[in-house]
N, C-alpha and C positions, 0 to 999 in steps of 0.2 A: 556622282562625281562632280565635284564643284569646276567651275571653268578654269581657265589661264586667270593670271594676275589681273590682266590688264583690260578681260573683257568683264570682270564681274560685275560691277557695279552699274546698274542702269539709272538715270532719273527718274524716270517712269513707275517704276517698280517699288513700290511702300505700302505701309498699313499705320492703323493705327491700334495700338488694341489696348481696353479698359475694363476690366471684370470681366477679362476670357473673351469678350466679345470685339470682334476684328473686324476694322472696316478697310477694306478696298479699293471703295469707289470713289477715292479723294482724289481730288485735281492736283492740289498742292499743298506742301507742308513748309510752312518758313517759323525762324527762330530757332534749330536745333542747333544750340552753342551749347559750348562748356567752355564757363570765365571766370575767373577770380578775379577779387577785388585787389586793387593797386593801394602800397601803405608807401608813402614818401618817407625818405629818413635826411634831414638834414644834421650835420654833424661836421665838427674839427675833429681831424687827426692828432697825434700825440705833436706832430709836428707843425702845426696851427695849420695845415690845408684845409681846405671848405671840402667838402665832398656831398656829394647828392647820388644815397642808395635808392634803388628802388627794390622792395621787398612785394614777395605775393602775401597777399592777405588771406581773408572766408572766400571759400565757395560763391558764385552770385548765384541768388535763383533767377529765373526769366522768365516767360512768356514765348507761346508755342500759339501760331495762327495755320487755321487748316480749312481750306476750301473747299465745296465740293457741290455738284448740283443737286437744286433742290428734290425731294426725292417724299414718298408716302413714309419715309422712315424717320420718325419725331423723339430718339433716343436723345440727340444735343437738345432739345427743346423739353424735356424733363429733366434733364441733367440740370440745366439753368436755373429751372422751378426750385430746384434745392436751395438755390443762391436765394433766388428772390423771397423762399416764403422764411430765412433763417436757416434751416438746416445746414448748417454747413458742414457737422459731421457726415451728413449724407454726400454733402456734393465733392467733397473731398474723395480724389482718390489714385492712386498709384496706375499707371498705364507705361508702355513702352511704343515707340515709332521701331519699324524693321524696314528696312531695306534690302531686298531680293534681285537675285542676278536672273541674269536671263533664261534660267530654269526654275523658277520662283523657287528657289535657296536661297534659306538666310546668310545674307553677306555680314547684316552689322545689323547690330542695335540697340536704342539708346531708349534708358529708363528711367523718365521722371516718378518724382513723391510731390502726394499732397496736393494735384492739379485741384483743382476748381476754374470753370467758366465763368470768365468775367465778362463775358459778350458774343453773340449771336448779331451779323451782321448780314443784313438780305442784299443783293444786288439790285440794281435801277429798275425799276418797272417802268419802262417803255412800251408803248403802243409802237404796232409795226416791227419791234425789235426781234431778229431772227437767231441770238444768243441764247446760249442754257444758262435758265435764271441758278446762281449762284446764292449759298447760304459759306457764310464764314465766322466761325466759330474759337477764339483768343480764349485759350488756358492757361491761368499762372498757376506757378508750381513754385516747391521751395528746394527745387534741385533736381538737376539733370548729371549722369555719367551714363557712357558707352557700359555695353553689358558684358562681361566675361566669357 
């Protein structure tokens, strides 16, 4: 049984999942928009007024960045390999973000097409530094919607 309205949706509580495979142990996920592009219409009316439409245009695609501490798990670090050696048939690929309430039930979730990793980002390496070294991982995609 899903919760009340207004307790569902935790921050905390996401994944990410890419050929069936689900990660958990992400810190953070930023870039989950859905935007169109803006088309200007400047034009006269039949009765010489100026008017300025603004009309939605294409879909945008965007960019999905995902943190998480480093870890013995080197799955984003073959994924990339696709990018770097050419394959991008390979690196290409369809995944979704979930977000689960406080009974890890899906609340929502949103599905991009045609990610590829455009960047693998390590955190500072610091002597003395008492932080979990962080790995952060930017995937562009050529379209993101919420899932049905």
């Amino acid at each position: 049984m899903a919760l009340p309205q207004y307790d569902s949706g935790v921050g905390w509580s996401f994944g990410l999942t890419i050929d069936g495979i689900t990660f958990l142990d992400i810190q953070e996920i930023d870039g989950v928009k859905l935007e169109a592009d803006e088309i200007e219409l400047k034009a006269n009316t039949l009765q010489g007024k100026y008017v300025n439409k603004r009309l939605p245009g294409r879909k945008k695609a965007g960019e999905i960045t995902l943190t998480r501490g480093v870890t013995s798990d080197k799955s984003w670090n073959a994924w990339i390999a696709n990018v770097f050696d050419g394959n991008i048939i390979g690196a290409r690929k369809n995944g979704s973000i979930t977000v689960y309430d406080y009974m890890g039930l899906e609340v929502q979730k949103f599905n991009f097409v045609n990610g590829w990793p455009k960047s693998i980002e390590y955190g500072a390496f610091k002597a003395g530094d008492t932080s979990v070294m962080t790995e952060k991982l930017t995937i562009v995609h050529e379209g993101m919607e919420v899932a049905s």
